[in-house]
VOGU-3710 file (C-alpha; in Angstrom, 3 decimals, decimal comma):
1> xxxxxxxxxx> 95,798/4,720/-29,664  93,618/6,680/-32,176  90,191/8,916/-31,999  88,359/9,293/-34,653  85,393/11,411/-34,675  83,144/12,043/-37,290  79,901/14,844/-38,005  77,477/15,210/-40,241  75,432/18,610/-39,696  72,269/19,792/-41,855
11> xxxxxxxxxx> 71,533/23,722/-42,049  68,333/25,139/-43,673  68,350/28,211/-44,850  66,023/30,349/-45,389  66,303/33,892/-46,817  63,201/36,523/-45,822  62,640/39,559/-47,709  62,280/42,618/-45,470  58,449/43,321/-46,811  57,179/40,416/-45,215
21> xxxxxxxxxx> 53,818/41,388/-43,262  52,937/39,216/-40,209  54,816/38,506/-36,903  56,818/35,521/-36,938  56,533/34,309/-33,746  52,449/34,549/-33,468  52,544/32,360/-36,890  52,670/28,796/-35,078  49,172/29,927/-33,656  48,222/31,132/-36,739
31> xxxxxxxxxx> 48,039/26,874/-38,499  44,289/25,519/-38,432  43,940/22,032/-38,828  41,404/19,397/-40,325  41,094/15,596/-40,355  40,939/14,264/-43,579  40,485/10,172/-43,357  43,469/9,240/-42,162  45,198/12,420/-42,519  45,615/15,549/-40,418
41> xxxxxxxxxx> 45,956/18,533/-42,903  47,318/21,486/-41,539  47,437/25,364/-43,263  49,378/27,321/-42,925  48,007/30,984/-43,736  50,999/32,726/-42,949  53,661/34,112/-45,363  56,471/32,329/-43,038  57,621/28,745/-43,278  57,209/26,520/-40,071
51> xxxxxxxxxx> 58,668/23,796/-38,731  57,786/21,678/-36,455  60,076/20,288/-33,676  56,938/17,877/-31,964  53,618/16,897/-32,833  51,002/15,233/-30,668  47,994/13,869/-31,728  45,732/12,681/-28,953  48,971/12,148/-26,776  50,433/10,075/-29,443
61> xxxxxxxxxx> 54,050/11,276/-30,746  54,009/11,887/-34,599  57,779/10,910/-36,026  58,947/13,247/-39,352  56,208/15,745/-39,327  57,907/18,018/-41,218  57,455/21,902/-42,454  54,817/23,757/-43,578  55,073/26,072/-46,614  54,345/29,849/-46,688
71> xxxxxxxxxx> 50,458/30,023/-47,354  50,565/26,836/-48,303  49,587/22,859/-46,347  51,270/19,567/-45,534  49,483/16,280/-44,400  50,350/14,258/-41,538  49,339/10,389/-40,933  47,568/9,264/-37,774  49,691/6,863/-36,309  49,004/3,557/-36,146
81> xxxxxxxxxx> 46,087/2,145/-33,776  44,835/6,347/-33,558  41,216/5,760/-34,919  40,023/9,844/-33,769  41,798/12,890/-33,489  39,989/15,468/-31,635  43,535/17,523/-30,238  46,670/17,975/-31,488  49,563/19,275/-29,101  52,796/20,807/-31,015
91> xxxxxxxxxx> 56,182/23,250/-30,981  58,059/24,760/-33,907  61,376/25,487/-34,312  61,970/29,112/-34,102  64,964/31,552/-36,154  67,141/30,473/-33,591  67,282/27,315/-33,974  65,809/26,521/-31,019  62,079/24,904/-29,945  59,213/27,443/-29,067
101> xxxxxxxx> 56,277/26,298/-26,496  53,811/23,262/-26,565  50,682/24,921/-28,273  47,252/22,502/-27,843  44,196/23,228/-30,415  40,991/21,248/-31,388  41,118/19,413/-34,864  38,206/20,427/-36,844
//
């Protein structure tokens, strides 16, 4: 009799300089975010890169929703069958590796 086991692990890594200004963990707060047709764009006016772990819109689960850049944006679809987004209800993964708390804010 034979086990075989097999593992396939992903790491980001991200290096920050010590200058940075801003607090990382306030920076998930920090996103604003605007429909756009069938979009949801989100900024991200922070110098830090954030990931998110879940994303809600309007109680429905978003699947791959991704990171958003340093002072930069990233847009989301509205899932299928979602014809308004007023709220959006997300976490981010923090340094640790680890996912922070449910924030809920209005979509603009």
């Amino acid at each position: 009799m034979s086990c075989r086991l097999q593992f396939r692990t992903r790491i980001k890594l991200f290096y920050r300089p010590a200058g940075l200004k801003g607090d990382i963990k306030s920076s998930p707060g920090e996103l604003r975010f605007t429909r756009n047709g069938k979009q949801i764009k989100i900024d991200n006016p922070t110098v830090f890169n954030i990931t998110f772990s879940d994303v809600f819109i309007n109680g429905h689960e978003i699947e791959k929703s991704g990171m958003v850049p340093a002072k930069g944006s990233l847009n989301i679809n509205l899932p299928a069958g979602v014809n308004s987004a007023s709220q959006i209800k997300y976490n981010t993964i923090n340094d640790f590796g680890s996912s922070g708390e449910y924030l809920t804010r209005e979509i603009n």
